[in-house]
C-alpha positions as CSV (number, residue, x, y, z in Angstrom):
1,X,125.8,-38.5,42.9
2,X,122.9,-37.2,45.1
3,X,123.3,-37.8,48.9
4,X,121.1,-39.4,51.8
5,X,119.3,-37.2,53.8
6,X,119.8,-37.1,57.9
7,X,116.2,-39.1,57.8
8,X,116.3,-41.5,55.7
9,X,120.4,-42.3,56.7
10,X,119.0,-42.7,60.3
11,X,116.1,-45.5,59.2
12,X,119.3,-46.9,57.3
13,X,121.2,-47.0,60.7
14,X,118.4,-47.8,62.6
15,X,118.3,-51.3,60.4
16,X,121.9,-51.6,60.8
17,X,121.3,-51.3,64.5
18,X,118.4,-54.3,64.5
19,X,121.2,-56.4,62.7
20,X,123.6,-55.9,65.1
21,X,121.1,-56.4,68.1
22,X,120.3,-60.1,65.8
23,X,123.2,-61.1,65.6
24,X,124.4,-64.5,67.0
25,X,128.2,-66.2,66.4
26,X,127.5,-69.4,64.3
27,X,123.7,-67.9,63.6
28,X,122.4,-68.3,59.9
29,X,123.4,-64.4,57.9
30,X,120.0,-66.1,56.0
31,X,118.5,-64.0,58.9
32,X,120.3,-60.9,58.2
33,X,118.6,-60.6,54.6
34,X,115.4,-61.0,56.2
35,X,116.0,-58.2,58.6
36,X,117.5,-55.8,55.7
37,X,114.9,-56.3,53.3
38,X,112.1,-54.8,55.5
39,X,111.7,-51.3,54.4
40,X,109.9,-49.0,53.8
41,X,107.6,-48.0,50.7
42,X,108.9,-44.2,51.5
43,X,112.5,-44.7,51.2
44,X,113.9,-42.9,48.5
45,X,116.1,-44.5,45.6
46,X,119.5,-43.5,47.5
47,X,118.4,-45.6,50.5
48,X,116.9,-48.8,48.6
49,X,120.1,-48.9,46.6
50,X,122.3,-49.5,49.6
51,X,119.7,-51.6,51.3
52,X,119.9,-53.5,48.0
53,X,123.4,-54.0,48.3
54,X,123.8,-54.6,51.6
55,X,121.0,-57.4,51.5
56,X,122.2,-59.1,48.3
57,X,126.1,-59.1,49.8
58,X,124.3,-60.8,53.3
59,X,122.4,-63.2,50.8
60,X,125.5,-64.2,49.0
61,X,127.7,-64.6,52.4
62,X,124.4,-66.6,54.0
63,X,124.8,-69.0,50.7
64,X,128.0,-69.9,51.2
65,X,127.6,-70.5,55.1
66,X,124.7,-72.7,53.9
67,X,127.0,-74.6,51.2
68,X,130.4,-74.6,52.8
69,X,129.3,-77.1,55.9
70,X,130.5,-80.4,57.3
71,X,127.6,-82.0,55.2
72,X,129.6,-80.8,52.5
73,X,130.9,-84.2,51.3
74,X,133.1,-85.6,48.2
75,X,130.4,-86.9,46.2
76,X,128.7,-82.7,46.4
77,X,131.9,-81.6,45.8
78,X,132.7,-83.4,42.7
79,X,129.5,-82.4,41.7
80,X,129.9,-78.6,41.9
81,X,133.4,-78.5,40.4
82,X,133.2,-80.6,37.6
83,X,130.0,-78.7,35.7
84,X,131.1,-75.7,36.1
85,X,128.2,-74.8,33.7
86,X,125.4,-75.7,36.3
87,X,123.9,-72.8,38.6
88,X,124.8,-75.5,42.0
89,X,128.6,-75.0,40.5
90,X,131.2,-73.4,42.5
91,X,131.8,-71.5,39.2
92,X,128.3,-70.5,39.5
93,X,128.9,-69.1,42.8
94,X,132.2,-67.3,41.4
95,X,129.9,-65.7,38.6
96,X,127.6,-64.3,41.3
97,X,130.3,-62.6,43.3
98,X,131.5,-61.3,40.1
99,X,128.3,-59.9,39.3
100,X,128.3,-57.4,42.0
101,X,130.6,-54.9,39.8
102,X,128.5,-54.5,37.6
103,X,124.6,-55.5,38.3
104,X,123.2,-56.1,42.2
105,X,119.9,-57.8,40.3
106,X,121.9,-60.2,38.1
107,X,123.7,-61.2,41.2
108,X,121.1,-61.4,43.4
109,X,119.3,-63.7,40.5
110,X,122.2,-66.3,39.6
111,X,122.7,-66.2,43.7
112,X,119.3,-67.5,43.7
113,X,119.2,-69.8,41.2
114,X,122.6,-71.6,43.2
115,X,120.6,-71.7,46.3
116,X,117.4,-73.6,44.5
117,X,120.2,-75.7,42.8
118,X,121.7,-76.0,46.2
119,X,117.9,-77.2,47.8
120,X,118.3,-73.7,50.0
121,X,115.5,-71.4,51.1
122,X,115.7,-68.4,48.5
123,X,114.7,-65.2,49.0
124,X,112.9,-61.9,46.8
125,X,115.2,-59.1,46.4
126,X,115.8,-56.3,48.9
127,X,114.1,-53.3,47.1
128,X,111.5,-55.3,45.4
129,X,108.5,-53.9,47.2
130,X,109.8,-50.3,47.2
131,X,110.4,-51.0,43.4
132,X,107.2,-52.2,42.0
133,X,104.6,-52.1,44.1
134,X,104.3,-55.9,44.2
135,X,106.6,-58.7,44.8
136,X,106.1,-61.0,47.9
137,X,107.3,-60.4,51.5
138,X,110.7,-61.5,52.4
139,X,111.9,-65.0,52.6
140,X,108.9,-65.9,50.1
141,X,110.5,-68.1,47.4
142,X,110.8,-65.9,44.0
143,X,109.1,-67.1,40.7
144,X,111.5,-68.9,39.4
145,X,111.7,-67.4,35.9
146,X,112.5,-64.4,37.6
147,X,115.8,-66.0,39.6
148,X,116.5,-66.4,35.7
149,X,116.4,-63.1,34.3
150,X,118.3,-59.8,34.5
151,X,117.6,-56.3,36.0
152,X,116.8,-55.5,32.1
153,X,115.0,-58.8,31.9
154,X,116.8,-60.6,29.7
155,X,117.5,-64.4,30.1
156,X,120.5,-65.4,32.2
157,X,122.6,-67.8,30.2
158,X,125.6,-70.1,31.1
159,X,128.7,-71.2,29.8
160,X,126.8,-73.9,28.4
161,X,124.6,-71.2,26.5
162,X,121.5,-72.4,28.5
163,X,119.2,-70.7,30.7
164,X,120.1,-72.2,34.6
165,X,116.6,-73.6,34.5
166,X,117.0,-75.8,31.8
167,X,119.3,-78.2,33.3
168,X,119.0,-80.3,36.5
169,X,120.0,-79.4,39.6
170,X,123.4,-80.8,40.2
171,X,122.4,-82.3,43.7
């Protein structure tokens, strides 16, 4: 496992430092994923990997502050619990958290596909810039095809066997 250097762990805390300074009780963590994704095209693998993290952990926590709200009502929640198939499922949510063992890009993606299911703002992965090259700046909405693939680029299915964007939204 290779280590952070002193330089690049101090731009790390440096962000950290921005997020605490942004911070609001009751403001939107949707914010916070904005303010970890900015990076630079410098930072080396170590640090995008635990920007990466970090963002996609924020991006989950902002979704369910954004689902779990007084406008929450029975007729949404009979909705998300009883396709559990569907990416605006509470299983689908439970699949993205689970995700995190094993894949930050699949659970970034079926994250994003709940909050397009959900009618929420989604954003492009932390890391995407420092990746490719290309992508779009943060809080642009992703291509949707790519909310439905994996890291390796493989389609996402669901219990159902279908691809999230095959089905309606269930909103």
């Amino acid at each position: 496992m290779s280590r952070i250097n002193s330089v690049d762990a101090a731009k790390l805390q440096d962000t950290l430092y921005d997020i605490a300074a942004h911070l609001a009780v009751g403001g939107p963590i949707i914010n916070i994923v904005d303010i970890i994704a900015r990076q630079s095209h410098s930072e080396p693998l170590e640090v995008v990997r635990v920007r990466t993290d970090l963002a996609a952990y924020a991006y989950y926590c902002a979704t369910l502050q954004e689902v779990f709200t007084d406008e929450l009502d029975d007729e949404h929640m009979i909705k998300a619990t009883s396709a559990s198939s569907e990416p605006g499922s509470f299983d689908a949510l439970a699949r993205a958290r689970n995700a995190f063992t094993t894949d930050t890009q699949l659970a970034w993606n079926l994250i994003t596909q709940s909050r397009i299911a959900w009618s929420l703002e989604p954003r492009e992965p932390a890391g995407k810039n420092a990746r490719t090259g290309g992508g779009s700046r943060p809080g642009a909405r992703p291509d949707p095809a790519a909310a439905s693939m994996s890291r390796e680029g493989k389609p996402l299915g669901t219990a159902a066997g279908r691809t999230a964007a095959s089905g309606p939204p269930p909103r």
